[in-house]
N, C-alpha and C positions, 0 to 999 in steps of 0.2 A: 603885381607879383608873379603870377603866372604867365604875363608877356617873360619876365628875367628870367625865369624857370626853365621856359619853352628855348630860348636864346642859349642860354647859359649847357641845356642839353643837343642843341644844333653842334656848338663849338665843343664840348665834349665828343660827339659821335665823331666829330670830323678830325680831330687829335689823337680821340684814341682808335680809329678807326683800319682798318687795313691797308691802305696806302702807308699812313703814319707807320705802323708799326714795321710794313717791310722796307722802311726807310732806318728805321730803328737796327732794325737786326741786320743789314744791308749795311749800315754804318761801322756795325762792329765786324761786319767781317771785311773789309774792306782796312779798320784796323790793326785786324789780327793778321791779316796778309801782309801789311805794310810791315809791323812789327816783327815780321818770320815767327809767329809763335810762340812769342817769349812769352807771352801769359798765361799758355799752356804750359810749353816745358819749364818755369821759374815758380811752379808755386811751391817747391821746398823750397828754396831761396827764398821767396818771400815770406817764408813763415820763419826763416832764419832772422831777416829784416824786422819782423813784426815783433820777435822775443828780444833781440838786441834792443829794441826801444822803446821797451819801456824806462828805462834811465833815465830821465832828461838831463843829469850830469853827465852823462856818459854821450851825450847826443851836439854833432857838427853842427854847428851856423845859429842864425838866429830863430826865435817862435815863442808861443806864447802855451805849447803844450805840445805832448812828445808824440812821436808817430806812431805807438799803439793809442795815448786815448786819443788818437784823430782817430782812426779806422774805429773803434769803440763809441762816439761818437756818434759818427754816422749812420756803423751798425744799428744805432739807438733809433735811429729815421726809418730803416726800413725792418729791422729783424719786429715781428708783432702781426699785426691783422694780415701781410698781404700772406706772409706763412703760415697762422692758422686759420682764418676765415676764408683768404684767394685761393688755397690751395682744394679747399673744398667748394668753393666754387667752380675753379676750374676744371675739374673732376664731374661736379654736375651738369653743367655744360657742353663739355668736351670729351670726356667721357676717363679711364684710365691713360688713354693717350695721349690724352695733354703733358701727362706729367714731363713724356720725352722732351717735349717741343721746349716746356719750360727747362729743361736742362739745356737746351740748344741754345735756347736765346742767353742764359746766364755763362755760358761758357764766351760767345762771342762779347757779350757784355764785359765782360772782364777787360778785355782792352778799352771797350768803351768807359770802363771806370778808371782803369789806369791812364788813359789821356787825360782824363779830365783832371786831374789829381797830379799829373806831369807840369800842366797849364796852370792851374792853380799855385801850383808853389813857386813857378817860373815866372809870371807876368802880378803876384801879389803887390801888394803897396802899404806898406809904415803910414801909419796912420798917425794924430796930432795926439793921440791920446796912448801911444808906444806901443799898442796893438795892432797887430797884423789883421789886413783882409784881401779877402780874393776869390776866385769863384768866378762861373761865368761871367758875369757882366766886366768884370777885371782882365781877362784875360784876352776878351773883344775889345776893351777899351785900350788897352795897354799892349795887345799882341797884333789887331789888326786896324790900329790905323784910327783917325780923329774923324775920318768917314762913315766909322761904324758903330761909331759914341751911341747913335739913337737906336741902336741891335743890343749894346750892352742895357743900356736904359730901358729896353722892352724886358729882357729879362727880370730885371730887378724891380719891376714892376708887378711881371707876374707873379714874382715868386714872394713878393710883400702880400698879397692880397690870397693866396696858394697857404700861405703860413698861420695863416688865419682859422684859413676851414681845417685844410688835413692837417696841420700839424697841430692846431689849437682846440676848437670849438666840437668837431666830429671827434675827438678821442679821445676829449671831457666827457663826451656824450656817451663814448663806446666803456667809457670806465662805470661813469653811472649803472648804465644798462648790467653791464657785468656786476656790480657789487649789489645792486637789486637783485636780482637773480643768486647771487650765490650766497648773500647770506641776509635778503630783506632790507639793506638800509637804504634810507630816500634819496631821490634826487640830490636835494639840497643840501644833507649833510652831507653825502660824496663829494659835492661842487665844491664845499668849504674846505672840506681836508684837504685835498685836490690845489686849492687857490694856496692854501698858509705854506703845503711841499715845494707848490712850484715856485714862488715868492722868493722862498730860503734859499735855495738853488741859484735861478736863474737873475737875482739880483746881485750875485759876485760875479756875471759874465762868464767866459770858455774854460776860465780855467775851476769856476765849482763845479762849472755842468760836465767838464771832463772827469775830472773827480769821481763823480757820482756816476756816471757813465760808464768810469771802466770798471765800478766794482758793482752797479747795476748788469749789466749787460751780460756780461760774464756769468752771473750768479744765476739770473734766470732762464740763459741760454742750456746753461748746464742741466739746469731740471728739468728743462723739457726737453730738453735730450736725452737725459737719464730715464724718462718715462717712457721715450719714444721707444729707446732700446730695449728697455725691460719687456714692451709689449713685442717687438718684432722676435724678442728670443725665445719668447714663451709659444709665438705662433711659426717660428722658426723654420717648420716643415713646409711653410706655405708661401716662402720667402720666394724662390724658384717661381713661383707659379704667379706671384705677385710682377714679376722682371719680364715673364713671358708678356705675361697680359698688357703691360703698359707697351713695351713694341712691337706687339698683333696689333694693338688698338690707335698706334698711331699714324700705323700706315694701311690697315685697314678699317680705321672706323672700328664701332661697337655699334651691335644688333641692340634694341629694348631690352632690359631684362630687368624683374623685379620691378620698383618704382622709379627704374631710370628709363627713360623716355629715348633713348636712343640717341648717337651722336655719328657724324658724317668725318672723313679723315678731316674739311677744310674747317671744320669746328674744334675738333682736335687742334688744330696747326692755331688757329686766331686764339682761344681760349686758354691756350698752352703759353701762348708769345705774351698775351695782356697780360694774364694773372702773371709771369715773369715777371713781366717792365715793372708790374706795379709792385711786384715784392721787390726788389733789387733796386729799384729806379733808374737802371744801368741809363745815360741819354738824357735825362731830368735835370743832370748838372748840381741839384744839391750839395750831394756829397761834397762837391768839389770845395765848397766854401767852408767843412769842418778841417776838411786838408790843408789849404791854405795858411791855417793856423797852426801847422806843424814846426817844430825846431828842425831843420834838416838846412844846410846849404848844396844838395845835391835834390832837384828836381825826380829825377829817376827814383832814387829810395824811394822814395815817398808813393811814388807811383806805382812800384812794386808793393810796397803794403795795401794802398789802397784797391788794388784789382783784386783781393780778398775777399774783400766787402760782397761780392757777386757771388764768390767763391762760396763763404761761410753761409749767404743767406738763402740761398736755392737750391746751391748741391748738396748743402750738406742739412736742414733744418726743411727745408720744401720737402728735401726727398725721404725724409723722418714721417715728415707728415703725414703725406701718401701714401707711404708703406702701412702704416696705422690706420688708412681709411682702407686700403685694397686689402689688407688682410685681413682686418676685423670684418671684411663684409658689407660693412658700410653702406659701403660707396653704390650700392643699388637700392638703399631703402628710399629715393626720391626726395632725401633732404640735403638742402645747400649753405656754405658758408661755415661760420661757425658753431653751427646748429649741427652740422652735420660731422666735423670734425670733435663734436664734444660726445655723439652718440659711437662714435670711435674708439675715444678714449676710454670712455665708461663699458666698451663692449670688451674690451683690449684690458682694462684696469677699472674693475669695477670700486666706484668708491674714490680714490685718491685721482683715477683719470679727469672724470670732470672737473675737478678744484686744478686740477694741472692745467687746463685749455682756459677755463675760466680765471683765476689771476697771472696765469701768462699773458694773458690779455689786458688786465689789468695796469701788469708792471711795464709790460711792453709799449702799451700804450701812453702810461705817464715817462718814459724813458722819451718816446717819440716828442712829448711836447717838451720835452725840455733842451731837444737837439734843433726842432724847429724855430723855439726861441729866437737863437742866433742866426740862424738861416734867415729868419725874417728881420731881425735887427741888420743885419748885415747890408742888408737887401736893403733897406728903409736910410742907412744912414749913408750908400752910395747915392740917395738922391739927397740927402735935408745935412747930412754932416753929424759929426761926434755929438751934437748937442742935442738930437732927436734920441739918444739911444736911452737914457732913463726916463722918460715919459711915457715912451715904448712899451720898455720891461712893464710898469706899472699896468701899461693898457691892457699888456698881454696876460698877467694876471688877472686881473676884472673879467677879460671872456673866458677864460677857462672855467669859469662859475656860470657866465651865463649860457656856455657849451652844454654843461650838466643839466642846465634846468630847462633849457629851452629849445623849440621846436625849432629844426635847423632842416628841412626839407630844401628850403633854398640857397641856406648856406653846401650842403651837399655837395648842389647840382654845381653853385658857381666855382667852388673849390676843386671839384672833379677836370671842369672845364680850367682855370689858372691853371692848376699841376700840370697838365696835358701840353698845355700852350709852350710854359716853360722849357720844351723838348727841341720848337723848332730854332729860335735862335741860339740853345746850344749846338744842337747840328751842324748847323752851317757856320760854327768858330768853329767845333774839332774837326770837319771836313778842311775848311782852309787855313787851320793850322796844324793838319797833319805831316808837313815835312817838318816841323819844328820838332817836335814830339819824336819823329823818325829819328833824326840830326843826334837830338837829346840822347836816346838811348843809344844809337849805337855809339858813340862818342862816350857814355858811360861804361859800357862793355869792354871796350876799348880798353879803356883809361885803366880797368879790374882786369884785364887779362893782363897788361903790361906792368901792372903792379905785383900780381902772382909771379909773372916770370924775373922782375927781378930778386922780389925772395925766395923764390929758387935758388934763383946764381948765386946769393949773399951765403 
């Protein structure tokens, strides 16, 4: 066990390591050049896109659920631990300066979510059971060629086994932990409630977990927003001081102070980009596969909502977070994670703060397995077929119970290492299926400016 341990954290160091990651962010701007910026300059439009669709009567082409609960959805994979746990981790590590870095990398991520999410809806495949799917491994297989079947096939491999630990087993665990802590109850009972919710759920497929998704997501997005705000208004005078400090400290480092130990700018730069990738998953390709399942016969739409995803979960919920660690003070008493963001909250909102960080967690976390669900199903039935998918469901209820009760130091490490993994053979489709992607949008741009101009003339 300790040989897979030790293995399992080689191939994690080397994933999530600095080369990987300025491949990551290297990716996406490399994107965002290609795109001329429309990720940047379109995100009022795309939040025009994301309010038109919620409709699904009102929504082009075919799908199996509409393109707000696709983005809602996904948001459900990543909005939770990496925003309230990574965000103070990367703060303890990196110091205020990370926070920039993480705004860096989710802004170029943006295009990186929007390809992915372009590819998906453009290369998907109807399935024997009238369900759509798609997602990396579809996109490889169907965009580049019968050469690079065994590229798609690695991902869908990683990301069956990835679905398991982070999406499943670790944030049964993380809920436990939390509802111990906030109001005493056991393991076990956790694990049960936990098993009967997700059950009900994810035994009707995309379209109950989108369901539940968009009225999940939305509801607990809002409170911890509403908390975050409340605390920044009340310390309001210190906001200014809060924006200074994060870019003095990203470009020069932070001296020791208090019980923070001190951080270097290249700590800042790594601690800022990880804790990003890992709240957003911008490069992961995940997402890609709630997308795929969208109602849209325009590629582009779709890919305009989904570059949100990056938008919603970093700029605006990361940068909530931080503000609440840098100005309550926090962020120098030498604690990390979410230990350190719940001494924030209670410092910022004594009383209601720590129940906000702690069943944020909670809900965030059971939102996350039930988006991983499909992700893994997904995954699992591009290699076994329509008929592996309810054996599945059932298995992936049973671990969510023995996530709650049991020691997972090894599940950890190897689900650390899968997720990671999952990065490079998405890369290298969006690197080589970047003129498609180009093609796509401007040919859609295109197509909406020639349509504005003739209702004009009419």
């Amino acid at each position: 066990m300790d040989l897979l341990i030790n293995i399992s954290k080689s191939i994690s160091n080397f994933v999530w390591g600095p080369y990987m990651l300025i491949l990551l962010v290297g990716t996406g701007v490399f994107l965002t050049l290609g795109l001329k910026g429309i990720t940047i300059r379109k995100i009022g439009y795309a939040f025009k896109m994301l309010f038109e669709g919620r409709d699904k009567n009102k929504q082009e082409g075919d799908g199996d659920i509409t393109p707000f609960q696709a983005l809602m959805t996904s948001l459900a994979a990543t909005v939770g631990t990496g925003n309230i746990a990574g965000v103070g981790t990367a703060i303890f590590m990196g110091g205020p300066g990370a926070v920039f870095w993480m705004w860096v990398t989710a802004l170029f991520g943006m295009a990186t979510k929007y390809s992915e999410a372009v590819l998906a809806v453009k290369y998907r495949e109807k399935k024997d059971t009238g369900k759509f799917a798609g997602g990396p491994m579809y996109y490889i297989k169907n965009g580049m060629g019968e050469n690079w079947n065994w590229l798609g096939g690695a991902f869908a491999l990683f990301a069956s086994f990835a679905a398991f630990g982070i999406g499943n087993t670790v944030q049964s665990n993380s809920v436990a932990r939390a509802a111990e802590q906030a109001i005493n109850m056991p393991y076990w009972l956790t694990g049960l409630i936990l098993m009967i919710l997700t059950y009900i759920v994810v035994i009707g497929g995309i379209e109950r977990i989108a369901e539940v998704t968009e009225k999940l997501v939305p509801a607990m997005a809002i409170i911890y927003v509403l908390g975050s705000i409340w605390i920044i208004l009340v310390n309001f005078g210190q906001l200014g001081g809060a924006f200074s400090l994060i870019f003095k400290s990203a470009f020069n480092g932070h001296a020791a102070v208090g019980g923070f130990t001190g951080a270097a700018i290249a700590q800042a730069v790594r601690f800022g980009v990880s804790r990003g990738v890992f709240s957003n998953e911008a490069g992961l390709g995940s997402a890609a596969i709630a997308h795929a399942a969208t109602t849209t016969k325009k590629p582009v739409r779709q890919g305009i909502v989904g570059m949100l995803g990056g938008f919603l979960d970093t700029i605006v919920v990361c940068t909530l977070t931080a503000l609440v660690i840098i100005m309550s003070g926090a962020w120098s008493v030498g604690e990390t994670g979410a230990e350190l963001t719940t001494i924030a909250f209670n410092k910022g909102l004594p009383g209601p703060g720590g129940l906000i960080v702690a069943f944020g967690l909670i809900f965030f976390a059971f939102s996350t397995i039930l988006t991983w669900s499909y992700y893994g199903e997904k995954s699992v039935e591009y290699f076994l077929g329509s008929k592996a998918i309810k054996p599945y469901r059932y298995l992936w209820v049973i671990m969510v119970f023995v996530g709650a009760v049991g020691n997972l130091k090894i599940v950890w490490a190897m689900a650390d290492a899968m997720n990671g993994l999952m990065i490079i053979p998405n890369l290298i489709a969006l690197l080589a299926l970047s003129p498609v992607v180009f093609n796509e949008t401007k040919k859609y741009f295109s197509d909406e400016k020639d349509e504005e101009e003739r209702k004009m003339a009419s």
